[in-house]
C-alpha positions in Angstrom: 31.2 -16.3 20.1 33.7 -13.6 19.9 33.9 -10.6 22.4 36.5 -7.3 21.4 38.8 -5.1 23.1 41.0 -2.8 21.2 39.8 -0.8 18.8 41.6 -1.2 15.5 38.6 -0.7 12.5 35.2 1.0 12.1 31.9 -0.9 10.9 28.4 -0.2 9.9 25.6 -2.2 11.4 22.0 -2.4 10.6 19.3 -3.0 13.4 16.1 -4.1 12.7 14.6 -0.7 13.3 12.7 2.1 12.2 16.1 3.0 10.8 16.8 4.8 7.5 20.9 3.7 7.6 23.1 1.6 9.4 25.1 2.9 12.5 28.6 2.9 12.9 30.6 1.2 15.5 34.1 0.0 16.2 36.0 -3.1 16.5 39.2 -4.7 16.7 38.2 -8.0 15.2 37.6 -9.5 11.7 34.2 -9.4 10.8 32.2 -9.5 7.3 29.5 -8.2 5.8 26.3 -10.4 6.5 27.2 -11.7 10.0 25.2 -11.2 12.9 26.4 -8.6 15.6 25.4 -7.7 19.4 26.0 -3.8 19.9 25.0 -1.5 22.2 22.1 0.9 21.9 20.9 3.6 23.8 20.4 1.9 27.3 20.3 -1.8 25.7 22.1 -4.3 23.1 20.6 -5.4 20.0 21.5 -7.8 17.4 21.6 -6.1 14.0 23.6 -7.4 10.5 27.2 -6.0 9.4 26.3 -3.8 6.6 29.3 -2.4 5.7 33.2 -2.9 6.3 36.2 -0.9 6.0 34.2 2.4 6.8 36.3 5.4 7.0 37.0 7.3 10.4 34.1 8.8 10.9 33.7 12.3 12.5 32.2 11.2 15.4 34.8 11.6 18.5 33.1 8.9 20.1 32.0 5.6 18.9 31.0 2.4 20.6 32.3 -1.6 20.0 30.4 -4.6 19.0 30.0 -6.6 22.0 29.5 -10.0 19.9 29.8 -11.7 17.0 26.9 -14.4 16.7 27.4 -18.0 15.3 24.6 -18.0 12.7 25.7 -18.3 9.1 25.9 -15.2 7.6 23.4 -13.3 5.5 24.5 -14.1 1.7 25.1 -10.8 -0.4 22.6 -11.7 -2.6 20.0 -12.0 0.3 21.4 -8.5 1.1 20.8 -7.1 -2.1 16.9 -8.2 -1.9 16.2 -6.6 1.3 18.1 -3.4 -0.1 15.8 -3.5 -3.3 13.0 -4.6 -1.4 13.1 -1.1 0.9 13.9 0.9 -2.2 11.0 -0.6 -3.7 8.1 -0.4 -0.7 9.3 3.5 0.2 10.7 1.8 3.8 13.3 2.1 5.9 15.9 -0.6 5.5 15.5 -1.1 9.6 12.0 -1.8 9.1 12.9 -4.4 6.0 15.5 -6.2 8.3 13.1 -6.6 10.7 11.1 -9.0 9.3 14.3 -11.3 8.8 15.2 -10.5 12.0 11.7 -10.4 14.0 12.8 -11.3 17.4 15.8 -10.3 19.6 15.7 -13.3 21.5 16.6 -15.9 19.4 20.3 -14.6 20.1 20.2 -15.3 23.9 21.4 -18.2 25.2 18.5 -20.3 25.7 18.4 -23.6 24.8 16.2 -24.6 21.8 13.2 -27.0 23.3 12.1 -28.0 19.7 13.9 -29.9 17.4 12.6 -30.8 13.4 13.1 -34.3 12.1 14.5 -34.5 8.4 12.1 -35.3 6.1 12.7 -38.5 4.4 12.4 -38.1 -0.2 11.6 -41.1 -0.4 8.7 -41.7 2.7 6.3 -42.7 -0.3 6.1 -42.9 -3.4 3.2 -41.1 -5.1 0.8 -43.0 -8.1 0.5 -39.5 -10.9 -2.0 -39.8 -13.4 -0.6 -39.2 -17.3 -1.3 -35.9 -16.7 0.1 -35.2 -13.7 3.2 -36.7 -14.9 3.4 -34.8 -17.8 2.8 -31.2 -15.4 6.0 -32.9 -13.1 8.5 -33.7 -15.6 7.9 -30.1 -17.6 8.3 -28.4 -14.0 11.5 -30.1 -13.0 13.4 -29.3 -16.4 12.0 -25.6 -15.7 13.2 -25.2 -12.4 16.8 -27.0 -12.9 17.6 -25.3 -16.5 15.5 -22.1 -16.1 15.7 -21.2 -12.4 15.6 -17.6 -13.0 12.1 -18.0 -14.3 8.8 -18.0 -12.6 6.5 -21.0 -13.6 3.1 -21.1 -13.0 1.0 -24.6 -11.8 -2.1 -23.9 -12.9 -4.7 -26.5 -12.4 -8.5 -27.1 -11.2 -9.8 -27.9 -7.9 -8.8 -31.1 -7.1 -6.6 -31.8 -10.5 -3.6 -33.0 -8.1 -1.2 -29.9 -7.7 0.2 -30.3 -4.3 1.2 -33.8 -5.6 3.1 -32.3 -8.3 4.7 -29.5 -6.2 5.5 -31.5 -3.5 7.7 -34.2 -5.9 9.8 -30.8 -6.6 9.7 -30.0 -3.1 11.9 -33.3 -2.8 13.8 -32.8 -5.8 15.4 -29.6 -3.8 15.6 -31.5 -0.6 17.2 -34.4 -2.2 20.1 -32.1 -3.3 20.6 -31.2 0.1 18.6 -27.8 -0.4 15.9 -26.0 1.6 11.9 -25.9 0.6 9.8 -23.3 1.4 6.1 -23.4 0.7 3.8 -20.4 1.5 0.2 -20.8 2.3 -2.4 -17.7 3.1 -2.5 -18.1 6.8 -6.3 -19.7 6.4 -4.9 -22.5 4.2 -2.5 -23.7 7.3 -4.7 -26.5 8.3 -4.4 -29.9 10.1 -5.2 -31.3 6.7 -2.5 -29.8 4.2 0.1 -30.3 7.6 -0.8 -34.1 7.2 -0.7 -34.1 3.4 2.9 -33.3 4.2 3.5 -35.8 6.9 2.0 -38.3 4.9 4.8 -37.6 1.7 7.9 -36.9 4.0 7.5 -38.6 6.9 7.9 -35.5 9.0 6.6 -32.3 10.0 7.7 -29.2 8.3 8.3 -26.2 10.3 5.9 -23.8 10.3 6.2 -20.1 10.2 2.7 -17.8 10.9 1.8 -15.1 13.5 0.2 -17.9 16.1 3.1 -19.7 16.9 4.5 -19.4 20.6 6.7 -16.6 21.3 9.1 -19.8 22.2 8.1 -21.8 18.9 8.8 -18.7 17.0 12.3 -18.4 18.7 13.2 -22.0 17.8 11.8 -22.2 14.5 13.7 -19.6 13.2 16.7 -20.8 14.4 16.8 -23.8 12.7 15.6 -22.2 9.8 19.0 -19.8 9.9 21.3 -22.9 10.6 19.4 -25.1 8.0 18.0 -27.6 10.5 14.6 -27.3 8.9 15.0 -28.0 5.9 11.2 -28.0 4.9 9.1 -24.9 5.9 5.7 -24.1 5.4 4.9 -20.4 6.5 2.7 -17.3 5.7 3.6 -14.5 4.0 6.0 -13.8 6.4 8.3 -16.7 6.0 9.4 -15.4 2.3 12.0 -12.8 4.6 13.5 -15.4 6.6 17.2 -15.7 5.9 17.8 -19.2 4.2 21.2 -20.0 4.3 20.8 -22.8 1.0 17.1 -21.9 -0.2 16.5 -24.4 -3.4 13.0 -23.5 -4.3 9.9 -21.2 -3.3 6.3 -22.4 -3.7 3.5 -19.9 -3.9 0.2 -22.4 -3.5 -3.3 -20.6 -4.1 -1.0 -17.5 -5.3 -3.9 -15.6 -6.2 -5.0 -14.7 -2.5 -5.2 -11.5 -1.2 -4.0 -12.8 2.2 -0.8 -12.5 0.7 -0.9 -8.5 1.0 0.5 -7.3 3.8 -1.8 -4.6 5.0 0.0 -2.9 8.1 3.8 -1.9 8.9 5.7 -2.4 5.6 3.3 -2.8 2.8 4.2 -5.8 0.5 2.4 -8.4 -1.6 4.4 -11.7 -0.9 3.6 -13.5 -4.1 5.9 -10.7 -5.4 8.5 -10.4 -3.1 8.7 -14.3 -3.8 9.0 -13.8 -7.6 11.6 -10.6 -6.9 13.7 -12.7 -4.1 13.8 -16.0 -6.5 15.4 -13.6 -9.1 18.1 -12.0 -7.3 18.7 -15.7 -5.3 18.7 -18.1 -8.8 15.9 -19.7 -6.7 13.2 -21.7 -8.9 9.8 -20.0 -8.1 6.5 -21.9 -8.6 3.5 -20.2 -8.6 0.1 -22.6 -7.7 -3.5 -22.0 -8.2 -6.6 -23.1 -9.5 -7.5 -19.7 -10.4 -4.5 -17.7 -11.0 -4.7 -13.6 -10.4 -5.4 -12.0 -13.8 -1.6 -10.3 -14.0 0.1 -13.8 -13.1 -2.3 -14.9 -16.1 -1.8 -12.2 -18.4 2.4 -12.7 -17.6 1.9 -16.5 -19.2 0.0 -15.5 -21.8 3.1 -12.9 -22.9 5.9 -15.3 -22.4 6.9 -13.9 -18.8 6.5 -16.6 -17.0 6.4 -20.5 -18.0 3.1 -22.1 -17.7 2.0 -25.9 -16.7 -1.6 -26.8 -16.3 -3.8 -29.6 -15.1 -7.0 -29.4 -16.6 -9.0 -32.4 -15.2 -9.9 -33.7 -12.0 -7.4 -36.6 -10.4 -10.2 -39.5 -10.3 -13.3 -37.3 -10.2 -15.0 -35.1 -12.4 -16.4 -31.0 -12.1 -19.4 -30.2 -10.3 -22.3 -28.9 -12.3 -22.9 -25.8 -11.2 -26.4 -24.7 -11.4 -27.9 -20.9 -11.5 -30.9 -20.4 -8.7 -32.7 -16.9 -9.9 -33.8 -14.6 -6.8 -35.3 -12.3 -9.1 -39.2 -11.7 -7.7 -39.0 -13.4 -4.8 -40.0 -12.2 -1.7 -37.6 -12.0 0.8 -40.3 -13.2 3.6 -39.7 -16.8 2.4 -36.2 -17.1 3.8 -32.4 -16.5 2.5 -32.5 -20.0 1.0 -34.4 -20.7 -2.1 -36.8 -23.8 -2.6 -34.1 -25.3 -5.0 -31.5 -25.4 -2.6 -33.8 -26.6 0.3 -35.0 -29.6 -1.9 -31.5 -30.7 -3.1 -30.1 -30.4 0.2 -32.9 -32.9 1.4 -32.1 -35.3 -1.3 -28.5 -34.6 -0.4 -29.0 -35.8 3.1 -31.2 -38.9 2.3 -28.2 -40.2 0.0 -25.7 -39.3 3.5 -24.0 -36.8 1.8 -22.8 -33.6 3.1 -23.6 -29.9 2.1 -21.9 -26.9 2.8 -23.4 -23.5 2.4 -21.3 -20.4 1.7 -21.7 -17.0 3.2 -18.8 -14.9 3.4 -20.1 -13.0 6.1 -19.5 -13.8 10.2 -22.2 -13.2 12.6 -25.9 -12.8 12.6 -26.2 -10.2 10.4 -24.9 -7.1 9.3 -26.4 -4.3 10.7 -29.2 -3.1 12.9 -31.9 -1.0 12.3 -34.5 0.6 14.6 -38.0 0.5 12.8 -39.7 2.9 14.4 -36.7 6.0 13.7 -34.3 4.4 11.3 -31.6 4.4 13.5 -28.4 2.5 12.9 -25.4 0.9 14.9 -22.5 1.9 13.7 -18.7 1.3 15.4 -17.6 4.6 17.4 -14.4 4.4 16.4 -14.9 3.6 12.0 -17.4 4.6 10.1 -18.9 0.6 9.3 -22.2 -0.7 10.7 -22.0 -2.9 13.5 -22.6 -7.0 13.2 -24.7 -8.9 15.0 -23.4 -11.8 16.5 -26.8 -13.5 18.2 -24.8 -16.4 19.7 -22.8 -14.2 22.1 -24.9 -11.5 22.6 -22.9 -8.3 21.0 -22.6 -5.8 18.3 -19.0 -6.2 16.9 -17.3 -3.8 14.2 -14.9 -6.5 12.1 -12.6 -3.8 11.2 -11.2 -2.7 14.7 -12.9 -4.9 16.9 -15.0 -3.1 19.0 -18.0 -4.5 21.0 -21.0 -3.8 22.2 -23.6 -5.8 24.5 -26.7 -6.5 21.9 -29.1 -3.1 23.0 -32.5 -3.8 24.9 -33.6 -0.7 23.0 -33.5 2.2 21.2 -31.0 5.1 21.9 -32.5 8.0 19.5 -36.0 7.1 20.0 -36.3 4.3 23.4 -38.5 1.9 20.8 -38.2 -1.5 22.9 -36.3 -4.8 21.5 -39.2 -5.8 19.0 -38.5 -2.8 17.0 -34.7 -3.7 16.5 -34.6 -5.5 13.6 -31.3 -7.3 12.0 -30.9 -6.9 8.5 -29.2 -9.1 5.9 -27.6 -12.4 6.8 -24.7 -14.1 8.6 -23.5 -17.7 8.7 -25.4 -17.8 12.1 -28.7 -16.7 9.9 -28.3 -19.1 8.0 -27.7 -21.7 10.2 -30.6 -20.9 12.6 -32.8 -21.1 8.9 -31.5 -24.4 8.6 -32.5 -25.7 11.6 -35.5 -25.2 10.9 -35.9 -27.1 7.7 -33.6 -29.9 9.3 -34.1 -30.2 13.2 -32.9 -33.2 13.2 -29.4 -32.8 11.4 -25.9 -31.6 13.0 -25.1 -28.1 11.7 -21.1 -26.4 11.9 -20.5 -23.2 11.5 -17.1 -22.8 10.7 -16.2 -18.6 10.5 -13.1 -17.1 12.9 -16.0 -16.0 15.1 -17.2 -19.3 16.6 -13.7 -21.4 15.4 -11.1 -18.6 17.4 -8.1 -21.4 18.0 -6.2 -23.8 15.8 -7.8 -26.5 18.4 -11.7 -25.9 17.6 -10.7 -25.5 14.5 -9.4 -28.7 14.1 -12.1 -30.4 16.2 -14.8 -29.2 13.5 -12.8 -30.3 10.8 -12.3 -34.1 12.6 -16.3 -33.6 13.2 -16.7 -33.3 9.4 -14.6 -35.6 8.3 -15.4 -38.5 10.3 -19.8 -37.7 9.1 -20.8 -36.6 12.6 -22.0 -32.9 10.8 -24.2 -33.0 7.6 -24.5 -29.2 7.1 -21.2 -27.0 7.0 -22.1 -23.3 7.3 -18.9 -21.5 6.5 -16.8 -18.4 5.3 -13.9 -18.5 3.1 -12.4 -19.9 6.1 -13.5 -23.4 4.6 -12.4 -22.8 1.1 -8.9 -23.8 1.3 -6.9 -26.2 1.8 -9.7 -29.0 3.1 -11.1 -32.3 1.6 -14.4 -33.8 2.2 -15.1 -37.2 0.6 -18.3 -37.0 1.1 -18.9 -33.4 0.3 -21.1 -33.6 -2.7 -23.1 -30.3 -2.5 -22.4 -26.8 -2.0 -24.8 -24.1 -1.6 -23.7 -20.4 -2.1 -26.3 -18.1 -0.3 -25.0 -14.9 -2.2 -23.4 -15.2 -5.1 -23.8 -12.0 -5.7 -21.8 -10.2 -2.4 -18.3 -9.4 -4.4 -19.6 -7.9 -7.1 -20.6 -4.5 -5.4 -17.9 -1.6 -4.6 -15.8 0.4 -6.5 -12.8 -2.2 -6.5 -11.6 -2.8 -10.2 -10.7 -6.2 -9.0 -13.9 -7.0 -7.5 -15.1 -8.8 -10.3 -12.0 -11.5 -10.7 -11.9 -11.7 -6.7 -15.6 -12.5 -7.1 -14.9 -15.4 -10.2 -12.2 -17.0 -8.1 -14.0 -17.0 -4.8 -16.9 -18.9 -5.7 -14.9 -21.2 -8.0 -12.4 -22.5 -5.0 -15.8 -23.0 -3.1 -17.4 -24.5 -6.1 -14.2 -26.9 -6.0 -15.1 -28.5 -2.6 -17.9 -30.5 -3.7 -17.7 -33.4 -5.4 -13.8 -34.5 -4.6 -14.0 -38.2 -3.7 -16.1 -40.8 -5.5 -19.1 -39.4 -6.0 -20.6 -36.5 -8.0 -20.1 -33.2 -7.1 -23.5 -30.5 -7.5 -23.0 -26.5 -6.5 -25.9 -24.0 -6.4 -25.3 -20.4 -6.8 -28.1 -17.9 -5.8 -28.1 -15.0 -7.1 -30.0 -11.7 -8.9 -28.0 -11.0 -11.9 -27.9 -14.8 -13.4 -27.0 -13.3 -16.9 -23.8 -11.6 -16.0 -20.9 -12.7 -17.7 -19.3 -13.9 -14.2 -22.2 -16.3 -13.5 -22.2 -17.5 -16.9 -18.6 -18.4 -17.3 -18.8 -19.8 -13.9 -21.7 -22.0 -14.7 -19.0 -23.3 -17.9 -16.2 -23.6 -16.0 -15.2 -21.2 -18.3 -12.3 -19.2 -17.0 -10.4 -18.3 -20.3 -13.4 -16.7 -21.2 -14.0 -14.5 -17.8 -10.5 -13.3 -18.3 -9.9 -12.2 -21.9 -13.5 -10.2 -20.9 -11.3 -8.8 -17.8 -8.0 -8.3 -20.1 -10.5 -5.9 -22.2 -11.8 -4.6 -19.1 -8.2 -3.3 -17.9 -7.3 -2.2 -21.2 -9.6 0.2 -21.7 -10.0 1.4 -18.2 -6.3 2.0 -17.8 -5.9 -0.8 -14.6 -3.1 -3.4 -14.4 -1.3 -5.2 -15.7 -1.1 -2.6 -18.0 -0.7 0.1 -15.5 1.1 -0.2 -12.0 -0.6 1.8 -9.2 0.7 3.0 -5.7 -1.7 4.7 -2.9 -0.8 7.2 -0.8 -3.0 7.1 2.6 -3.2 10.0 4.5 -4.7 9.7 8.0 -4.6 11.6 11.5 -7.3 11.8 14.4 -8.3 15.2 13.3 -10.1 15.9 9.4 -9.1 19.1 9.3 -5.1 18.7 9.9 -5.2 15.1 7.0 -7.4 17.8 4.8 -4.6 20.5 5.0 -2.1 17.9 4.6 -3.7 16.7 1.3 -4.1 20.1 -0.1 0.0 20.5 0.4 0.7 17.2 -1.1 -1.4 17.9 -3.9 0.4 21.4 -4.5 4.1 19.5 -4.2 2.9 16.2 -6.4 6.2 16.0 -9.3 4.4 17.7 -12.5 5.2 14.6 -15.0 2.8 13.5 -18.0 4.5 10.1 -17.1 2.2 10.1 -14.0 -1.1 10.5 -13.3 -2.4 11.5 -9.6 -5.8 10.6 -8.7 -7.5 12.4 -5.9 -7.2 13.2 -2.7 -10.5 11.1 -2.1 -11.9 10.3 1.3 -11.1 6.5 1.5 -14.4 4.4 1.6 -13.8 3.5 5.4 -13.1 6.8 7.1 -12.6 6.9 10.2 -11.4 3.6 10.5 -10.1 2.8 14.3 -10.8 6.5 15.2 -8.4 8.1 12.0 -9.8 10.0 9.2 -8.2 8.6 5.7 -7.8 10.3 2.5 -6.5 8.4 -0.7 -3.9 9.6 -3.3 -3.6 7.3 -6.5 -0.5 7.5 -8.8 -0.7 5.5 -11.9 1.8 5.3 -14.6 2.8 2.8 -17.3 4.6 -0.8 -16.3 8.7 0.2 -17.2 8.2 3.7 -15.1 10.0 3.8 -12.1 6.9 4.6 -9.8 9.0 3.9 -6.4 11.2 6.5 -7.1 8.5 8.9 -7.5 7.2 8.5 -4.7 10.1 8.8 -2.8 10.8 12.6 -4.5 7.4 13.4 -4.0 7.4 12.2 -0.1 10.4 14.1 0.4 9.5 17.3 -0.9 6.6 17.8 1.1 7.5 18.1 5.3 4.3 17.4 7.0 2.8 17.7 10.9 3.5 14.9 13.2 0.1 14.1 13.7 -0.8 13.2 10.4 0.8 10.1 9.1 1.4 9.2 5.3 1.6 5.1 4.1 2.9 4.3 0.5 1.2 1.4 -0.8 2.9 0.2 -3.7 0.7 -2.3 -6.2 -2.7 -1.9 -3.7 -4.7 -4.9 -3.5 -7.4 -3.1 -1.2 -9.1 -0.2 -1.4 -11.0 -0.2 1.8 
């Protein structure tokens, strides 16, 4: 650690702030571009990166000295360039973009580190690959050694073996002395895919996500800086770590949405990933079972490489069967005859079946019968959930609660006339009780599992046979294996398909399939159950096939025609403030100032589907132009020509994957 005295030189620094440009200060040391800095600001010291050297005297009469130089290797200039590019491309400051390689200040004090990360061994254990899987592996390690510079995608059913494969060029990395880094949508992070990696390495990677320990966090990232974790396994959030010898990024289930950052800077981490690897020379592999249409669409033109698996390691598909709702009276229950009689036959064999509903709580809304009236959040403009286990009314976009009402508040009509409408996993789990009294039920949803610890608890429940029936969200899609999961029941097959989200239809496809994927993994055949109203649409058929190809070539012609990506890029603009009347005015200026260009096309302002939404009224802009124009950098004029009051706020959302 190096302190300073005289002032002989000028730098620039960066701070992980909401900063547009670095700040200058003096020094009478040696100091490079990349290395980590303490420096005085305002009343306090930060840490921040040397940006710049050699600055000119600047006209300031006054400057301050760096206090410290830090012992952490320095950023790379390559590392540098991607968070440059990286603000340029997301409209952000670059203090906000350092921020998430820097995310906490007190890694630099002097604490000890209290957790340490044993190396993981290549060789723990060797790994038996089917003819295909050995195929997949050799192709992928002559990609990412001769081609590093371009994106390869894994793409292989549910169960085929892909974490296998990826993992063996997880090793080939390590084995050169290299860091791994494997990102996960934070619901994937189980106890499961943690002991798939003990199992192969004989350690623990470090893992990055927003639960850790302010103190795990701290020490984690330091040994991710000095490359004492070699092997990471992180969120989105890990991709802007500064790796000081990154030898490969994988992307596993690449196709979730999870990987959107929807608050602060706005990024999707898949591509951040595929942008990084670029600028880095780092190999990128992309992994999923049911890849996003543009990742798709990106093999099919040569973009990227592609390897599949198309069979199941030591197991076969489910059949997937169509269960019509059409006619049938809703008085008879949320679960069909069909799926009541094959669950029974299920549970006489000692299987286990799992029911999907992607929806927490009781149910959805409630309604007063005798005047109509609805719960809705006070603060957003969505209906209130029930959740009958804990007795409240909870909005699941801000969070707000409510004790469950004794009665009426337009009209006093007493607690029989409240009726809940639609259902929840709890719904559907009290319905099951009923037809099986006898028979442990789970429900596994972030409601009733709140900590890693239940979490885990339910899973050891399921996998050791002490539950039969598994009532879950998408929570229990990914990343779990149940031998002795043989049916799955999904109570709406129908839910994605509604909205005015051009994507809703592909999110919909790849949803179900993943759940689809859980039955039927181990020894035994594997059945899936889809209710649903519209058992001719093209979605359910193809599904029913196991016919992706043909769902997306319908979706390629879909996109075509409607002008969507990938063969238009898209950025939102979302305007918001407590008070409609100030975001309207706001609009009607940026309208007036929006760059007149054929080149681009602006949609709207449009009041955005969920407005209010935590007490702000929202109004959408969408710009859409062709893939090769350069959309950031319209934004940017278009944001800077227009001044605006400081109580209406505008986000650029470049590439939206929600629409909400």
């Amino acid at each position: 650690m190096h302190t300073f005295a005289d002032t002989q030189g000028f730098v620039n620094v960066l701070l992980p702030m909401v900063l547009d440009r670095p700040l200058t200060y003096t020094t009478s040391q040696d100091v490079s571009v990349g290395q980590y800095v303490r420096v005085p600001f305002r009343n306090r010291s930060l840490t921040g990166i040397v940006w710049e050297t050699d600055v000119p005297h600047p006209a300031l009469k006054t400057l301050k000295p760096l206090l410290k130089i830090h012992d952490f290797p320095p950023l790379s200039p390559d590392f540098i360039a991607f968070l440059t590019w990286c603000a340029d491309y997301t409209v952000s400051s670059m203090g906000k973009i350092l921020k998430l390689a820097l995310p906490l200040q007190d890694a630099f004090q002097d604490t000890p580190s209290k957790q340490t990360f044993a190396p993981p061994q290549v060789a723990h254990r060797s790994v038996v690959f089917d003819d295909a899987q050995k195929v997949a592996l050799t192709k992928l390690l002559s990609l990412t050694t001769e081609h590093p510079d371009k994106v390869a995608l894994l793409d292989g059913e549910t169960g085929s073996g892909k974490t296998e494969v990826y993992l063996d060029i997880v090793a080939a990395a390590l084995a050169r002395g290299q860091q791994a880094l494997i990102m996960l949508p934070e619901i994937a992070l189980s106890t499961q895919m943690l002991r798939r990696f003990s199992d192969r390495f004989g350690a623990e990677p470090a893992l990055w996500h927003s639960h850790l320990t302010p103190a795990k966090r701290r020490d984690t990232w330091r040994a991710i800086v000095t490359g004492q974790a070699p092997l990471v396994l992180g969120a989105r959030s890990a991709l802007f770590l500064p790796y000081p010898n990154l030898g490969v990024m994988v992307v596993d289930e690449e196709h979730e949405s999870a990987y959107k950052q929807d608050d602060g800077v706005l990024y999707h981490a898949r591509d951040m990933a595929v942008a990084r690897g670029h600028r880095e020379n780092v190999p990128v592999v992309l992994v999923s079972a049911t890849p996003s249409l543009e990742t798709w669409h990106h093999v099919e033109r040569g973009k990227y490489h592609g390897v599949r698996l198309t069979s199941r390691y030591q197991a076969t598909l489910p059949d997937i069967t169509l269960v019509d709702m059409r006619g049938r009276p809703a008085s008879q229950g949320w679960l069909h005859e069909t799926v009541i009689d094959e669950t029974r036959q299920t549970l006489s064999q000692n299987k286990q079946a799992l029911f999907f509903m992607n929806r927490r709580g009781y149910a959805p809304m409630t309604l007063c019968r005798g005047c109509g009236h609805r719960w809705r959040c006070r603060d957003c403009s969505s209906y209130l959930s029930a959740h009958k286990a804990i007795g409240v009314l909870q909005c699941h976009h801000c969070g707000y609660k409510q004790p469950m009402p004794e009665t009426c508040p337009a009209c006093g009509a007493g607690e029989d006339a409240l009726i809940p409408c639609g259902p929840g996993v709890e719904r559907i789990a009290e319905e099951l009780a009923t037809h099986f009294p006898n028979q442990e039920i789970a429900i596994v949803s972030s409601d009733v599992l709140s900590t890693p610890k239940k979490m885990h608890e339910t899973v050891q429940r399921i996998t050791q046979g002490e539950v039969s029936l598994i009532v879950g969200t998408q929570m229990i899609g990914k990343g779990y294996h149940f031998p002795d999961l043989t049916l799955v029941n999904v109570v709406d097959g129908d839910m994605g398909l509604s909205g005015g989200d051009f994507r809703a239809g592909e999110k919909t496809w790849q949803m179900l399939h993943q759940i689809a994927g859980r039955s039927g993994r181990g020894q035994h055949a594997g059945k899936v159950l889809i209710q649903t109203f519209v058992p001719d649409h093209l979605l359910m058929q193809t599904l029913q096939r196991h016919d992706r190809e043909g769902f997306y070539r319908a979706l390629i012609k879909e996109r075509t025609l409607g002008h969507w990506p990938p063969f238009t890029r898209l950025a939102a603009l979302i305007v918001s403030g407590r008070a409609l009347v100030r975001v309207d005015a706001a609009c009607r200026t940026l309208l007036g100032s929006a760059p007149k260009t054929d080149a681009f096309e602006v949609l709207g302002p449009a009041p955005a589907p969920l407005s209010p939404l935590r007490g702000e009224h929202r109004m959408r802009f969408l710009v859409r132009c062709a893939p090769q124009k350069r959309l950031s950098a319209y934004m940017k004029t278009w944001l800077s020509a227009t001044p605006l009051p400081p109580d209406v706020q505008v986000q650029v959302d470049m590439d939206p994957v929600s629409f909400v």
